[in-house]
N, C-alpha and C positions, 0 to 999 in steps of 0.2 A: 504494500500500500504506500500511495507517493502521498503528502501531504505539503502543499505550497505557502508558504508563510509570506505577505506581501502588508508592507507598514508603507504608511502615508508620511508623507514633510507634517500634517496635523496631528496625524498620531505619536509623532517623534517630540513636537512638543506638548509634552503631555504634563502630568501633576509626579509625576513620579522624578525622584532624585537619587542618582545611581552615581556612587565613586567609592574611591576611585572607579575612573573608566577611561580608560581598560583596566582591568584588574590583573591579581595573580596570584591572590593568597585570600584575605580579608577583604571584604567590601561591606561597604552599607549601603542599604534602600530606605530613603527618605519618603513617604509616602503621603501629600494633604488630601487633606476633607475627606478622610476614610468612614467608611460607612457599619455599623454593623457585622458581623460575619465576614468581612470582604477577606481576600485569601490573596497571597502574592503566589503567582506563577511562573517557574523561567521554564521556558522551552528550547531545546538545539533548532536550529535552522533545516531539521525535519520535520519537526514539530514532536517529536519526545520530550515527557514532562522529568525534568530534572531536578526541580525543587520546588516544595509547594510548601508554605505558613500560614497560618492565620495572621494579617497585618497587623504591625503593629506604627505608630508614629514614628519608630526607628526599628529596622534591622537589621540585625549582623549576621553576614553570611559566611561560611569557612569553604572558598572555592578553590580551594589548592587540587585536589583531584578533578578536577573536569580537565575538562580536554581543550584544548585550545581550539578558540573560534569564536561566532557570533551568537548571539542568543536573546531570544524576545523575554520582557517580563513584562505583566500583564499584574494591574490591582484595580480591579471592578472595568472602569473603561476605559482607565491609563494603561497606555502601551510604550514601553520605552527599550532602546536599542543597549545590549551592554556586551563587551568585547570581554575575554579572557586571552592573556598575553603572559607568556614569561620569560 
């Protein structure tokens, strides 16, 4: 199964705040006007889900083992682009 992942210049600027970015180790996801239940999602540029939270105002992620490359993260309708680099 192929799954196509395709972000807009309006989805890139979204409410979500991602750094460092690029990453390598540690990052945080800054996330406003979170809602209820909302969940942080990153996806590989397959669309494999690679880490999923329940949002919180700040998160810390430990991305030392991913794999290098690109990857969408998603909290309710914010879509934001983040790189892993080492």
């Amino acid at each position: 199964m192929v799954i196509f992942v395709f972000i807009t210049q309006e989805e890139i600027k979204s409410s979500l705040k991602i750094y460092p970015n690029p990453a390598n180790d540690l990052l945080y996801i800054k996330s406003e006007n979170i809602k209820e239940n909302e969940k942080i999602e990153i996806r590989n540029m397959i669309g494999e889900l690679v880490y999923e939270s329940a949002a919180t105002g700040l998160n810390e992620l430990n991305a030392s083992s991913w794999p290098l490359g690109t990857y969408v993260v998603k909290c309710g309708s914010s879509i934001s682009k983040l790189m892993i680099a080492k």
